[in-house]
C-alpha positions as CSV (number, residue, x, y, z in Angstrom):
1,X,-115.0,-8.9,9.5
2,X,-112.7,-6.0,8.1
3,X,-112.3,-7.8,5.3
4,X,-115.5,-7.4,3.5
5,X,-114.9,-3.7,3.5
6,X,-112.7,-2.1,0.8
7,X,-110.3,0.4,2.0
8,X,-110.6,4.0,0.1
9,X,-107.6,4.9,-2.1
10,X,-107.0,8.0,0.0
11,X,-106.8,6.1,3.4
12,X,-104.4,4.0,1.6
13,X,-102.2,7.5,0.7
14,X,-103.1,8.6,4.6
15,X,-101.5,5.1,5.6
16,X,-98.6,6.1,3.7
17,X,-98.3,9.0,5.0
18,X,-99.0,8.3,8.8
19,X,-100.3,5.2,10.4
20,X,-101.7,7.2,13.1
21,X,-103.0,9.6,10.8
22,X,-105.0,6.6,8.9
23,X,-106.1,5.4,12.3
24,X,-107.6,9.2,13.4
25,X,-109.0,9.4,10.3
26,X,-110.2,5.7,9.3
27,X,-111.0,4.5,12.7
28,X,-111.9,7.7,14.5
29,X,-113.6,9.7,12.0
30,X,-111.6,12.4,13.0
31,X,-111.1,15.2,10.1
32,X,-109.4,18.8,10.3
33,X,-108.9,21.1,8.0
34,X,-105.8,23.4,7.3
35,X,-104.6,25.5,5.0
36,X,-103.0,23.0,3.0
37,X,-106.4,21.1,2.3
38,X,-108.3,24.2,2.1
39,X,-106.1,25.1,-1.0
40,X,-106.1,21.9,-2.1
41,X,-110.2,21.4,-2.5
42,X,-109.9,25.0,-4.3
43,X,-107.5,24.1,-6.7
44,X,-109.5,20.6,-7.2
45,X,-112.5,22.5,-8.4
46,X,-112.1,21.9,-12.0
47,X,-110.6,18.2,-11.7
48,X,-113.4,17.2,-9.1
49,X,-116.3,17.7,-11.8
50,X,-117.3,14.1,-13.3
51,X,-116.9,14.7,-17.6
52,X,-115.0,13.9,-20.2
53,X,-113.1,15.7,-22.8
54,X,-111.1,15.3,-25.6
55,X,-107.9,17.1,-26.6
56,X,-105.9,16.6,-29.9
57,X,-105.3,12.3,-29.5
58,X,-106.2,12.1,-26.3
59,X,-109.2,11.1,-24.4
60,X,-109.5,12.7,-20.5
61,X,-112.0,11.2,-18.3
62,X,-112.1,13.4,-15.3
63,X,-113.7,12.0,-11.4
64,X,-113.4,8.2,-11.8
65,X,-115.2,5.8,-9.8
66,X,-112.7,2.6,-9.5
67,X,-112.3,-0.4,-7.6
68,X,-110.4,-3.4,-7.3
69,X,-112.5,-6.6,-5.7
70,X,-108.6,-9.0,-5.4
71,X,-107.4,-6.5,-3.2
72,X,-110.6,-4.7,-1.3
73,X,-109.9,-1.2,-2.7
74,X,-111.7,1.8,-4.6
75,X,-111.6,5.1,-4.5
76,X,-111.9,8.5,-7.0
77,X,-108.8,8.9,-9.7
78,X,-108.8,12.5,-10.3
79,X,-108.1,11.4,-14.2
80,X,-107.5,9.1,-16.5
81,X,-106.0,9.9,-20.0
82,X,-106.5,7.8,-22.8
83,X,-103.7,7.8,-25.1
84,X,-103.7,5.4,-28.5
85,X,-105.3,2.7,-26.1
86,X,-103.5,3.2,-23.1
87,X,-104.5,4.6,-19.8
88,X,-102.9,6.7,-17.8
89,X,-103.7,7.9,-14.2
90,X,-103.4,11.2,-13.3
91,X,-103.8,12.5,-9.4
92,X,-103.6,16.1,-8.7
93,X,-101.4,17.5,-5.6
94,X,-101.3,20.6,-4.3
95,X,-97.5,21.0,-2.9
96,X,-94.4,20.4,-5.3
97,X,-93.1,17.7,-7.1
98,X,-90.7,15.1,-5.1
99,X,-90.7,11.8,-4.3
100,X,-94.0,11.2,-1.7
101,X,-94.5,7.6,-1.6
102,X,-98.1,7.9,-0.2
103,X,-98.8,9.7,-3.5
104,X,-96.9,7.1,-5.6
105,X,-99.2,4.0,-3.7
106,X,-102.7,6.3,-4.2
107,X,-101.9,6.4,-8.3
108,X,-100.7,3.1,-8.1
109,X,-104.0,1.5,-6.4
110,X,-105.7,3.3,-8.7
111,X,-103.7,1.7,-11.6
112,X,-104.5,-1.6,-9.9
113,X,-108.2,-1.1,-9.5
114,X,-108.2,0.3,-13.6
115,X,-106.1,-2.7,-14.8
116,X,-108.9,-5.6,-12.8
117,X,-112.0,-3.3,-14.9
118,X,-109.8,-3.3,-17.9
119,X,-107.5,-6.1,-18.3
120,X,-105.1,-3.7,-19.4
121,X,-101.8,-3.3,-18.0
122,X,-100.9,0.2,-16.6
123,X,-97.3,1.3,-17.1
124,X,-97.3,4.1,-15.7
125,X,-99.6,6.9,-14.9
126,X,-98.2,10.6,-13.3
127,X,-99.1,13.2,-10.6
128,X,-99.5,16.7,-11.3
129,X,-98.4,19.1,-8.5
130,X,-99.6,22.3,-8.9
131,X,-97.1,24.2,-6.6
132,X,-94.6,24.3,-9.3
133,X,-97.2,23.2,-12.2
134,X,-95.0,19.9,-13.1
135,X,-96.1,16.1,-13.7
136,X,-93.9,14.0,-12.5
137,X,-94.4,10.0,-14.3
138,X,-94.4,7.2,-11.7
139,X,-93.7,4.1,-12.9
140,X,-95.6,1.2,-12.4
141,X,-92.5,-1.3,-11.5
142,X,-92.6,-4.9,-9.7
143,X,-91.7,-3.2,-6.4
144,X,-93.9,-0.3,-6.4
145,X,-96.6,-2.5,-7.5
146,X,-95.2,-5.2,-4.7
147,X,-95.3,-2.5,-2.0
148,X,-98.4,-0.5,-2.9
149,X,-100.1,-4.2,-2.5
150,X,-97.9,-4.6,1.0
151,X,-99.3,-0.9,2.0
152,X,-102.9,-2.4,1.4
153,X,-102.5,-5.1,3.9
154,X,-100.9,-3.5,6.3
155,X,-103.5,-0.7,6.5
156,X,-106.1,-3.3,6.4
157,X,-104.4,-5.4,9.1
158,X,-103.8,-2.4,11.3
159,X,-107.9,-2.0,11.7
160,X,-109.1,-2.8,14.7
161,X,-105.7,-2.4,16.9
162,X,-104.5,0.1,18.8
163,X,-104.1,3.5,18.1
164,X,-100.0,3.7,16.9
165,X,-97.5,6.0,18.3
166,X,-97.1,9.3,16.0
167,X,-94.1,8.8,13.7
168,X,-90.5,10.9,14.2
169,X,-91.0,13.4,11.4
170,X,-91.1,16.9,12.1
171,X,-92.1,18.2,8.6
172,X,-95.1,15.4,8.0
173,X,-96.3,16.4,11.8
174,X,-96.2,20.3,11.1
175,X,-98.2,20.4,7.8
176,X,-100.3,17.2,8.9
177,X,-104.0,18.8,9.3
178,X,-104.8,16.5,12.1
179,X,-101.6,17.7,14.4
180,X,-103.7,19.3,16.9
181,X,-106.1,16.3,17.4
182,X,-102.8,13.8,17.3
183,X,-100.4,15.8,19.6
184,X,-97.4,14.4,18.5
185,X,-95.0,16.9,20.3
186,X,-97.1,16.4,23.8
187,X,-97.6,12.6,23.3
188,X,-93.8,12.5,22.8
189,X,-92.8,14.3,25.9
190,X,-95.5,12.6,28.2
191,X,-93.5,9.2,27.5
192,X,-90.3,10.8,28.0
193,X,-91.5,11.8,31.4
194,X,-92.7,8.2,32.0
């Protein structure tokens, strides 16, 4: 029955991110707010308004509606750049540039979803962190493209089970908005007790 439903390219970054994190939020409906997404709507003011603009050679859709119907998912790109008849994804982040697979899998989706509307193969497409005011380019290889498709399934899979444990990682847990509704430090210590 799941299946008919298309998972949302940001539950497919949550997923990444958390498993239990997806589950509070896909399953639960349960939604916080912290600082961190606070600032991060603010500085998505400008990006989050639907339009499109041209600069120089290049064509900049903002707010786009995609989808992909082989693999169930859609979502909002914050971008897409048109370059000489290319397309390039663009998400904005709030925190500084590094290597955060969940962000990687959320601009890959969305290259997946562009390329089924398109035909067009994606190469790459990039991710604009506004902490230090970078892009960093994330290649669309075999294996990101292989995993991003195995981070799908698995999120779509893990619907309907059981809540899972929180995950072993301090820093995610401390700037995770749901930490107060997830109680990873108090679920930990109630099953060392048991």
């Amino acid at each position: 029955m799941n299946e008919q439903f298309y998972l949302p390219l940001a539950y497919l970054n949550a997923w990444e991110y958390c498993p239990r994190r997806f589950f509070l939020e896909y399953e639960l409906g349960e939604n916080a707010d912290n600082e961190h997404l606070i600032l991060g709507r603010h500085l998505h003011r400008n990006v989050d308004d639907e339009g499109k603009n041209i600069e120089g050679d290049k064509v900049i859709y903002r707010s786009q509606w995609v989808w992909c119907d082989r693999l169930l998912i859609n979502g909002v790109i914050d971008a897409v750049e048109e370059i000489d008849d290319q397309l390039i994804p663009v998400e904005f982040k709030k925190g500084r540039m590094a290597n955060h697979e969940n962000d990687h899998f959320q601009v890959c989706g969305a290259a997946l979803c562009l390329e089924e509307r398109t035909g067009v193969s994606i190469a790459y497409g990039e991710i604009f962190y506004y902490a230090n005011r970078r892009r960093q380019r994330v290649d669309f290889t075999p294996e990101l493209r292989q995993a991003t498709e195995q981070a799908i399934q698995a999120a779509r899979t893990a619907i309907g089970k059981a809540m899972p444990p929180p995950i072993d990682h301090p820093k995610k847990c401390q700037d995770c908005s749901l930490q107060k509704i997830c109680l990873p430090k108090e679920i930990k210590q109630l099953r060392l007790e048991v």
